[in-house]
C-alpha positions in Angstrom: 101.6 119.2 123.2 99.0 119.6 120.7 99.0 122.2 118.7 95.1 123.7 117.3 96.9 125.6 114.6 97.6 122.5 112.7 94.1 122.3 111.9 92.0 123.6 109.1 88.2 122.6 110.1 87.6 122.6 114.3 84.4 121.9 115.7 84.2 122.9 119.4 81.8 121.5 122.1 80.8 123.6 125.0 78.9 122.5 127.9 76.2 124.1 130.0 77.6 124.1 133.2 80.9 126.0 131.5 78.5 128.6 130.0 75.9 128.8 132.8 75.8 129.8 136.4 72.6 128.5 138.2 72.5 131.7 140.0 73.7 134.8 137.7 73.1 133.6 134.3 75.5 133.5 131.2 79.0 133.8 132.6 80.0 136.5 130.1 83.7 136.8 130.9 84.5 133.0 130.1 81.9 133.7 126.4 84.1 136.7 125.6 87.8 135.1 126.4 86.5 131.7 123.9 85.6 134.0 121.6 88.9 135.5 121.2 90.2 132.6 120.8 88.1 131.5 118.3 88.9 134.9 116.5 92.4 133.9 117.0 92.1 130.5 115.1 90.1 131.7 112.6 92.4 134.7 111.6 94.5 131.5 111.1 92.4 130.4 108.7 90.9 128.3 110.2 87.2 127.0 110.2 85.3 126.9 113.6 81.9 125.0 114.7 80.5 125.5 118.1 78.0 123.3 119.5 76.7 124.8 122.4 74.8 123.6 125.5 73.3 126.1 127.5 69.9 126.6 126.1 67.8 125.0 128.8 70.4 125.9 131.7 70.1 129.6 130.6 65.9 130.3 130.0 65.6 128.6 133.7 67.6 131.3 135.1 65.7 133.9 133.1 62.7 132.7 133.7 63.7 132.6 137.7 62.7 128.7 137.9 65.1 127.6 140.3 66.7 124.5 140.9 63.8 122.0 140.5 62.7 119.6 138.3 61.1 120.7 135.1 58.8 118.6 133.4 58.7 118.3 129.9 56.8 121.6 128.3 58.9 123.5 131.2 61.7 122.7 129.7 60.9 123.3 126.4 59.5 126.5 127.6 62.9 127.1 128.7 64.5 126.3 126.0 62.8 128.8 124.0 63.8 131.5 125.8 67.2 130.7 126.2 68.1 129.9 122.8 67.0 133.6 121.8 69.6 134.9 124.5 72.2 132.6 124.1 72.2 133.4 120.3 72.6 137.0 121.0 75.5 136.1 123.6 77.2 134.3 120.9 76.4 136.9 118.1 77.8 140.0 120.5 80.7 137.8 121.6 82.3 136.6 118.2 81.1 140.1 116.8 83.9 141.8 118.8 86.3 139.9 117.2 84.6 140.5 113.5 83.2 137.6 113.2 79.3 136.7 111.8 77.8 133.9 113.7 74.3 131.9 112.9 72.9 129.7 114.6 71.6 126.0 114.1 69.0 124.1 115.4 68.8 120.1 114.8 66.9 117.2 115.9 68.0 114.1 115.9 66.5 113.4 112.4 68.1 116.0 110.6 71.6 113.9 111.2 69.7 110.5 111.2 67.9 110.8 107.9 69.8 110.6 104.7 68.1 113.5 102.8 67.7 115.7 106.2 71.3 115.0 106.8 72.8 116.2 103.3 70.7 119.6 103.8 71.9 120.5 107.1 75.6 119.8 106.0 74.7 121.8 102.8 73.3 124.7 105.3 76.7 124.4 107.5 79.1 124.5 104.6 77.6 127.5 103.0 77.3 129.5 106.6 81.4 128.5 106.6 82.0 129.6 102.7 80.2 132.9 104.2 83.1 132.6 106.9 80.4 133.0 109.6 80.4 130.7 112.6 78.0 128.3 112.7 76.9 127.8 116.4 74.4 124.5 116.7 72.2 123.3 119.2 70.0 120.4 119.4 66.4 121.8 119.0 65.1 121.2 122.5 62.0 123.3 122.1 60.6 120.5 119.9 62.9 117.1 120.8 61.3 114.8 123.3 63.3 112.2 124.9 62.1 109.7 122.3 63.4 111.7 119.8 66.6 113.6 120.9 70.6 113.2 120.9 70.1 113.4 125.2 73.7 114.9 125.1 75.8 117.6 122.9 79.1 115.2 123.3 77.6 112.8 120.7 75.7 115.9 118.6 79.1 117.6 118.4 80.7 113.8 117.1 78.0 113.7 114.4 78.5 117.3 113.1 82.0 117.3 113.3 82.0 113.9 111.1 79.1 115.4 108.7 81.4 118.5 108.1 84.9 116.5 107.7 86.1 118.4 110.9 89.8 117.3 111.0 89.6 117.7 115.4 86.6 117.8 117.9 87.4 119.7 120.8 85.0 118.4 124.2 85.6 121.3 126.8 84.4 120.0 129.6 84.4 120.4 133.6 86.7 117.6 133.7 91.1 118.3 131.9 90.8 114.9 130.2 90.5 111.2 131.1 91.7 109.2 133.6 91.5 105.3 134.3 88.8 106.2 137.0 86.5 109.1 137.6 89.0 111.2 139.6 86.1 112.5 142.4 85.6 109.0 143.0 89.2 107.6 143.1 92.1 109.7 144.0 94.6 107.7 142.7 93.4 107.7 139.7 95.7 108.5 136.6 95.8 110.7 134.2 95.6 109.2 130.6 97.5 112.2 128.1 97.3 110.4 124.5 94.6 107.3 123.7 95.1 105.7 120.6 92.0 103.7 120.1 89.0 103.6 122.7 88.8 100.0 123.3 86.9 98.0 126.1 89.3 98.8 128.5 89.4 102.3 128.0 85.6 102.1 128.0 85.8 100.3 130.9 87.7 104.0 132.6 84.4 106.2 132.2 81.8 107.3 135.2 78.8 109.1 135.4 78.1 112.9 135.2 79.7 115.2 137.1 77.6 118.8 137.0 74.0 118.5 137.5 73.4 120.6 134.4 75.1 118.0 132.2 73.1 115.4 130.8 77.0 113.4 129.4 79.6 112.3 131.4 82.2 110.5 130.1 81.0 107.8 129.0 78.7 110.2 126.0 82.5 111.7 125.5 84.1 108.1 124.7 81.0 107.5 122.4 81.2 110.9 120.5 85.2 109.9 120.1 84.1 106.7 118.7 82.2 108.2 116.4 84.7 110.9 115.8 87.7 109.0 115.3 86.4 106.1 113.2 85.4 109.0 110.2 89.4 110.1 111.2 88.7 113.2 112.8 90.6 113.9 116.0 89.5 114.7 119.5 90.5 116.5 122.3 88.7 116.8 125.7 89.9 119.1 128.1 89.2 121.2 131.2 86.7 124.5 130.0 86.7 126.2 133.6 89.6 128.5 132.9 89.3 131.4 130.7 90.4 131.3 127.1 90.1 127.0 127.3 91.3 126.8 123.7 94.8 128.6 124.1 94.8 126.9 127.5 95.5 123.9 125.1 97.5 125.6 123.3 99.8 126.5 126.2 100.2 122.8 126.2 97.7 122.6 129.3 96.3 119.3 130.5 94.2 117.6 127.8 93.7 114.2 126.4 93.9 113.5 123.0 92.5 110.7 120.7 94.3 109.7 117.2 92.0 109.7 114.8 91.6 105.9 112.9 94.5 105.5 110.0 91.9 103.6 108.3 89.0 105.8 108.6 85.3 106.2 107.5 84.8 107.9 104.3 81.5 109.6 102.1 78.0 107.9 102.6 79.4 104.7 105.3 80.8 108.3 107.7 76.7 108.5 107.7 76.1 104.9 108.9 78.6 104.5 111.1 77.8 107.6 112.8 74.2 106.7 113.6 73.3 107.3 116.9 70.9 104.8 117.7 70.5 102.2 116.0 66.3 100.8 114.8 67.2 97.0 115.9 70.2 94.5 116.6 70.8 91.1 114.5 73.0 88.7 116.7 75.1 86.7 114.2 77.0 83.4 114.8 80.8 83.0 114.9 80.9 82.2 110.6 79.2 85.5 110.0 81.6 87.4 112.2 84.6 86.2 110.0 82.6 86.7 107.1 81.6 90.2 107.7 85.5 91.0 108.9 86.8 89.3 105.4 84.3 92.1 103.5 81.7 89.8 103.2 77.9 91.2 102.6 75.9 89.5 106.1 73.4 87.0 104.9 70.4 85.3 106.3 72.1 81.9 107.5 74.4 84.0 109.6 71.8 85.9 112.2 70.7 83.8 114.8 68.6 86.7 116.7 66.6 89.8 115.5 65.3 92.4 117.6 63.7 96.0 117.5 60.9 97.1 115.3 62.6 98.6 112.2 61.7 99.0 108.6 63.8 98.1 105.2 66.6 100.9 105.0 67.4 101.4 108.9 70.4 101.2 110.1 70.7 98.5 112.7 73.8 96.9 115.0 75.1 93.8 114.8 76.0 91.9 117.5 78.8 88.9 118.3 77.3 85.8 120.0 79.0 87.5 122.9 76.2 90.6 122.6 79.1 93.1 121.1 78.5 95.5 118.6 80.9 94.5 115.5 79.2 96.4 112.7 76.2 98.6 111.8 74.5 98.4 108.4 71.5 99.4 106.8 68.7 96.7 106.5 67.3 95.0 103.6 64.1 93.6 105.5 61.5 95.0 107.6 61.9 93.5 111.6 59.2 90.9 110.8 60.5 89.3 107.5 64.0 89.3 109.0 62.7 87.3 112.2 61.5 84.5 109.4 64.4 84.3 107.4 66.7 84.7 110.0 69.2 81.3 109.7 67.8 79.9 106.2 70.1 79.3 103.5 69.7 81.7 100.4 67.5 79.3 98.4 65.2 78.7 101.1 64.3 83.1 101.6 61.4 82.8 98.6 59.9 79.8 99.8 59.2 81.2 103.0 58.7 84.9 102.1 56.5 83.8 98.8 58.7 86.4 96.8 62.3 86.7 95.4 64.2 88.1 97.9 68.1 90.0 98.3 70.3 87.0 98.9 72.2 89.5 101.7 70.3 90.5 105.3 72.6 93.8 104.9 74.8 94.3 101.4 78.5 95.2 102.4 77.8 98.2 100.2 76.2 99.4 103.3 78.1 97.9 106.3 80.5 99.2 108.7 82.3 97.1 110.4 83.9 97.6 113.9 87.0 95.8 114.5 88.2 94.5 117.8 90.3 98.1 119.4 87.9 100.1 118.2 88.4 101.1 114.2 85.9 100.8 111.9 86.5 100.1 108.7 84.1 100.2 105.5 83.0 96.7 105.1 
């Protein structure tokens, strides 16, 4: 069983279809009983982030637009009006319980660029020295899908790892993870403790379950990735009953994922828990030894570019097999990398026609991602 009350920082997801009924609106009674619970941790003294779905899901039923498909600006539209309601939801719910809420709105570039990122974790922290609740959304009146998380699973990763959040808890329609999607495969079996999302375990997720959920489990094994390579730990577990968070205390059904011994720390937490990364560098076999020795990955090494990003990006690198073993941030723009990638060091300047880094990325700013699943700092 695991226990919440060993935890001092706890940064709980909550889906729309947990929140939401397509048909009456906010489901109140389920708000109110994860409320006190969150009272009940944070008399503990404990800290508690809530990144909440429910925006969209909630201004359609207000708005009495059915079950259709909105376009774009309808959902936006939508999202406007619900976030005003479901702010006052969380404000009245946690305020029974004493507690001051405030509410956060991000877009993907408040977690994806450096300076944007600092200020939003300088924002959170000072809301949780306040001890108010920070409750954080994505900011779908403005996000399009060119520039948006497209789930809360990997939001909640990302602000859980910016705020050194010791657990994530995913509540979820779902009690935890199985080696098949369970509505597809009865026999399917319950997994209670992972250690390390590898391939396999990759391998185990399906597709969304609840038509108001954009994740599935697949988004929940990438938000643990990110989660547990910066060593915080996560949870997901079943949010249909009331009071989900005791429910786990209770010693209910839940899966939980160790957090890396060898995690993550300071500014590589902020690489390796880029979302989507500008571009890809396929290396050769050398460079993958290199890189997993601590090596800086240099020119000779990439035998592939792709993706249209500038000097500073982050971007993945791939094995001559086309997996991800490290992320890193750039020291070419996309079209100077695609000339020098394979040349030997003292062949860069002839071809660029200036002195150039000797490294494609430093190891200053790589991450590496070892075979399992840890990442390590380069």
């Amino acid at each position: 069983m695991q226990s919440l009350k060993k935890y001092r920082r706890i940064t709980v997801k909550i889906g729309s279809a947990l929140l939401v009924d397509r048909a009456s609106g906010l489901k109140r009674d389920w708000l109110d009983s994860l409320a006190d619970d969150i009272t009940v941790l944070a008399q503990g003294g404990a800290e508690i982030l809530v990144v909440s779905s429910g925006a969209i899901a909630l201004g359609r039923t207000i708005l009495g637009l059915g079950k259709r498909a909105l376009k774009l600006e309808e959902s936006q539209a939508a999202a406007a009006v619900g976030q005003i309601a479901l702010a006052g939801a969380w404000s009245d719910a946690l305020g029974k319980g004493a507690l001051k809420s405030g509410q956060i709105l991000l877009t993907l570039g408040d977690t994806e660029e450096r300076r944007r990122y600092l200020n939003a974790r300088a924002t959170i922290s000072t809301l949780l020295k306040m001890k108010a609740v920070p409750v954080i959304n994505e900011n779908d009146t403005v996000a399009t899908s060119e520039i948006r998380y497209g789930d809360n699973d990997r939001l909640a990763a990302r602000v859980a790892t910016m705020m050194g959040a010791d657990l994530l808890v995913l509540l979820s329609d779902i009690d935890g993870l199985y080696t098949a999607p369970p509505v597809r495969d009865p026999q399917a079996k319950f997994i209670p403790v992972v250690d390390r999302i590898t391939p396999d375990i990759e391998a185990m997720a399906g597709a969304a379950a609840s038509e108001l959920s954009r994740g599935g489990m697949r988004t929940k094994l990438d938000a643990g990735k990110i989660a547990t390579a910066a060593g915080t730990a996560m949870i997901i577990t079943s949010g249909t009953r009331l009071s989900p968070l005791m429910a786990i205390e209770r010693g209910e059904r839940a899966t939980f994922f160790r957090p890396s011994a060898n995690p993550v720390k300071g500014y590589k937490t902020w690489i390796a828990g880029q979302l989507e990364p500008a571009g890809r560098l396929t290396v050769d076999a050398g460079a993958v030894g290199a890189l997993a020795s601590g090596k800086s990955l240099l020119p000779a090494g990439v035998k592939l570019v792709s993706g249209n990003f500038s000097r500073g990006d982050t971007v993945a690198i791939l094995s001559p097999e086309g997996r991800e073993i490290a992320r890193g941030l750039v020291a070419y723009d996309a079209a100077d990398a695609v000339r020098i990638a394979g040349l030997k060091t003292a062949e860069i300047e002839t071809v660029l026609g200036y002195e150039a880094r000797s490294a494609m990325i430093h190891r200053d700013d790589l991450v590496v991602s070892h075979a399992g699943g840890d990442i390590s700092g380069g």
